[in-house]
N, C-alpha and C positions, 0 to 999 in steps of 0.2 A: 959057637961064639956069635953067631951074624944072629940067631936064635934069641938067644938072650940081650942083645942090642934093640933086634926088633921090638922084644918087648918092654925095655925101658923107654924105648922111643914111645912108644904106646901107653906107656904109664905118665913119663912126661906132660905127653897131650893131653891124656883125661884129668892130669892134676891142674895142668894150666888151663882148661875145661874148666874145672872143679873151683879152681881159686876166682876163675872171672866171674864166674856167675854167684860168688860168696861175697865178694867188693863190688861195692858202690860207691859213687861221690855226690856229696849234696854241695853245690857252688853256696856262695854268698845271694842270691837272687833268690832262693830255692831254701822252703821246707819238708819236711818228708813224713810218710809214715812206711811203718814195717808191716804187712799184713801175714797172717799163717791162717789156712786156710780162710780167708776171711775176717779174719778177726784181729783187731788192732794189736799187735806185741807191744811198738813203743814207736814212741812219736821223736821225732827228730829236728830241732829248732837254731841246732849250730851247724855253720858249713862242714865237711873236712872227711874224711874216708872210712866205711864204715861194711861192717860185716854182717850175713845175713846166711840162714839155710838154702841151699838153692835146691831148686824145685819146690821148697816148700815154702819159703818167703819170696813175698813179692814188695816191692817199693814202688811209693805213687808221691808224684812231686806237686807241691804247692808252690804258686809264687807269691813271695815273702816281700815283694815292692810295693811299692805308692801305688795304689791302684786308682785309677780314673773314670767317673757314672757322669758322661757327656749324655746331656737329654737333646736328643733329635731334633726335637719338635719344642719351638716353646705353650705352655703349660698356662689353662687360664683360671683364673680364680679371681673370686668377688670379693670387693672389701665392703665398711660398713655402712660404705654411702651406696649399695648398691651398683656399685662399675665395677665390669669388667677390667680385669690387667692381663696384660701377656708377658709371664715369666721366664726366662732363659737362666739355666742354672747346671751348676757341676757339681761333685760331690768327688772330695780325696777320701780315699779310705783302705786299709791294711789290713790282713789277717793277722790276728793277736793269740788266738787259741786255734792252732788246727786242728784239734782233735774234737772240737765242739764242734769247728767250719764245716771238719766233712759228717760229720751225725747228724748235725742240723741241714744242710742244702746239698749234703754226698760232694761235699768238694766243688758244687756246679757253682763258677763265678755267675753265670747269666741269671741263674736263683736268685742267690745272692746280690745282683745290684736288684734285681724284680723287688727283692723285699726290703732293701734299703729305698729304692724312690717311692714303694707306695706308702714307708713312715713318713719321709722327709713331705712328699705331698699332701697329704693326711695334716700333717702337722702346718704345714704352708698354709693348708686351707682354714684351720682355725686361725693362724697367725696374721692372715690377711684379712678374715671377716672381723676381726675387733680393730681393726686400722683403718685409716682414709687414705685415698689415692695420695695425699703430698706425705704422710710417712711412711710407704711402703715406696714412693718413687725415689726419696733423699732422705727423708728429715728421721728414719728407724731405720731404714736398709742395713746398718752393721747391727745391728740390737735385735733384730731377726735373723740375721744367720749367722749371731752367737748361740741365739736360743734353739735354732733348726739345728744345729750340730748336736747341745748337747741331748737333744731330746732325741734325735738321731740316734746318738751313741747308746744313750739308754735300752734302744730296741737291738744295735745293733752286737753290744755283748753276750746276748743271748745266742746269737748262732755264731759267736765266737773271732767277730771284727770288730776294728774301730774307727770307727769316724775322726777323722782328722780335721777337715775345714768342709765346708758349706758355704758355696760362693753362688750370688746371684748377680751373672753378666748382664744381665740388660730385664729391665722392666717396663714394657710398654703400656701404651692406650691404644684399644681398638683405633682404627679409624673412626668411626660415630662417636667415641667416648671424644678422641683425641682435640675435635672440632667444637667439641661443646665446651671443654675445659680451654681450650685457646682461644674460646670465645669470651668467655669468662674472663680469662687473664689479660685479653685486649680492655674489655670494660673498665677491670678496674684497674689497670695503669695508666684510659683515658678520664677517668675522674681524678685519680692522682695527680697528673698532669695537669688537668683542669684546676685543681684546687693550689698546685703551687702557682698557675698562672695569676691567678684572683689573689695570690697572697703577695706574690711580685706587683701585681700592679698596683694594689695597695701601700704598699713598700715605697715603689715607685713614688705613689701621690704625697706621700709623707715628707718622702726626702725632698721631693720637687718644693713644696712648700716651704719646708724648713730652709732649702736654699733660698725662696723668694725673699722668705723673711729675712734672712739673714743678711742678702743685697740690700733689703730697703734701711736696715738699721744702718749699716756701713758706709751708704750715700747720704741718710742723715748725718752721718756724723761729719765726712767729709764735707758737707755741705755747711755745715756749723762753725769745724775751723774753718774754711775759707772764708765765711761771712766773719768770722773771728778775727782772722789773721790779715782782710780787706779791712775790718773796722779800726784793728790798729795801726794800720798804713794810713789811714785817712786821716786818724787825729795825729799819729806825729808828722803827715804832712801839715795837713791844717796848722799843727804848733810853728812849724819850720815857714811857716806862710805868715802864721804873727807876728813872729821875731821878725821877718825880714819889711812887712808892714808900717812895723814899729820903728825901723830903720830910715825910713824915707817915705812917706804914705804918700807923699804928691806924687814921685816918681812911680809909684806902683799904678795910682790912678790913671799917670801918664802912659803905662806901660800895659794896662788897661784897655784903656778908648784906643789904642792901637790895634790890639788884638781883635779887640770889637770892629774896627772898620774893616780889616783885613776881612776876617768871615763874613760881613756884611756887603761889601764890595767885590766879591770874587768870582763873581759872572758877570758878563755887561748887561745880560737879561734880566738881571734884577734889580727891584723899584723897590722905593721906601720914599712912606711919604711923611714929611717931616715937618715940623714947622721952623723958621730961620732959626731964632729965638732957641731955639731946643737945647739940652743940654748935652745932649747927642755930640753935637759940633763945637764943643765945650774947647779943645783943644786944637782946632783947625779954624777959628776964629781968630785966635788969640795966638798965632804962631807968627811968626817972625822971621825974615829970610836969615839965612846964616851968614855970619863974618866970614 
């Protein structure tokens, strides 16, 4: 009896032996292939639990993620003005066929980004010799690395990836480049500068004058009514001085030659030389003491 126990116990083991090394799991991260002696049986592209010959099949796992080609170093290429640029750039990119990925580069990701940066540079380097340093630093930058991806992608179907996005973080000027083009860009925003200065003070001279002008009409004009508006004070005094003339002319006369002495006598310092006779004394002759 213990005989026959031992040996289920022992069949048990080689079966649970037998069954583990028959199962496998591919996660959600992970694609697979199945190999027999070497040689591809079936490729595997969904997660979830899967059976296999043991000892005779083996499984090799891909990762099935977003994968990331961070370039160390930024990367210099000429455009068509002859300057250097210094490129800083990433590449996303997925395996889409594994069964092409591991025939084409055996599986080896570090292959694999090797012949993805030297398209993508390859390709950078014509795309930056027909450009000039201001569309390759702003004025293209998205329109080149729609065109690097898909030209990317092109190369990269072949060994069974795809190119997802092509991003260029940063694009520099040497230093010697940098000094010469900020030389440039100081010059001509001081002629800029210069040229709205000479346009304002033009501006300036215009409006100044049109204000001159425009004071001198205004003080003409004020000047006009008031010589106006004096002229007609004058004659309806003048009238209001007839009428009352007309009223009593001796007395006005009289009220006259008084005024007249008044302003003629109103310093003891001053002389007037007159003759008796005069008509000056016309009403200081002929005055009378009062009742």
């Amino acid at each position: 009896m213990n005989q026959k126990l031992g040996v289920a116990l022992v069949l048990t083991v080689v079966l649970l032996i037998v069954v583990s090394m028959s199962v496998f799991v591919v996660d959600t991260r992970q694609k697979g292939i199945v190999f027999r002696f070497g040689e591809i049986v079936y490729v595997i592209n969904k997660p979830g639990l899967y059976l296999k010959l043991p000892l005779v099949d083996n499984v090799r796992y891909f990762d099935a993620r977003l994968l990331t080609i961070d370039s160390a170093e930024p990367e210099r290429f000429l455009t068509n003005e002859k300057k250097n640029v210094l490129v800083d750039l990433f590449v996303k990119w997925q395996i889409s066929d594994v069964q092409l990925y591991y025939i084409s580069v055996s599986g080896d990701e570090a292959r694999a980004q090797i012949r993805l940066l030297q398209t993508i540079n390859d390709g950078l380097r014509a795309e930056f010799g027909s450009r000039s340093v201001h569309d390759v630093v702003s004025g293209e930058r998205n329109a080149i690395m729609e065109e690097m991806r898909k030209k990317a992608n092109r190369d990269a179907v072949k060994i069974g990836v795809e190119v997802r996005d092509v991003r260029l973080k940063r694009v520099d000027l040497p230093q010697e480049v940098s000094e010469s083009v900020y030389g440039r860009m100081r010059a001509e925003r001081t002629q800029f500068a210069n040229k709205l200065r000479s346009t304002g003070a033009a501006d300036s001279e215009t409006i100044r004058a049109e204000a001159d002008k425009q004071r001198e009409v205004i003080l003409a004009q004020a000047y006009r009514y008031a010589q106006t508006t004096k002229g007609e004070g004058d004659g309806k005094a003048s009238a209001i001085y007839a009428r009352a003339y007309e009223q009593n002319p001796e007395f006005y006369a009289f009220y006259r030659s008084l005024d007249a002495y008044t302003k003629s006598f109103k310093s003891k310092s001053d002389v007037m030389v007159l003759e008796p006779n005069s008509e000056f004394f016309k009403y200081l002759k002929n005055s009378k003491p009062a009742k």
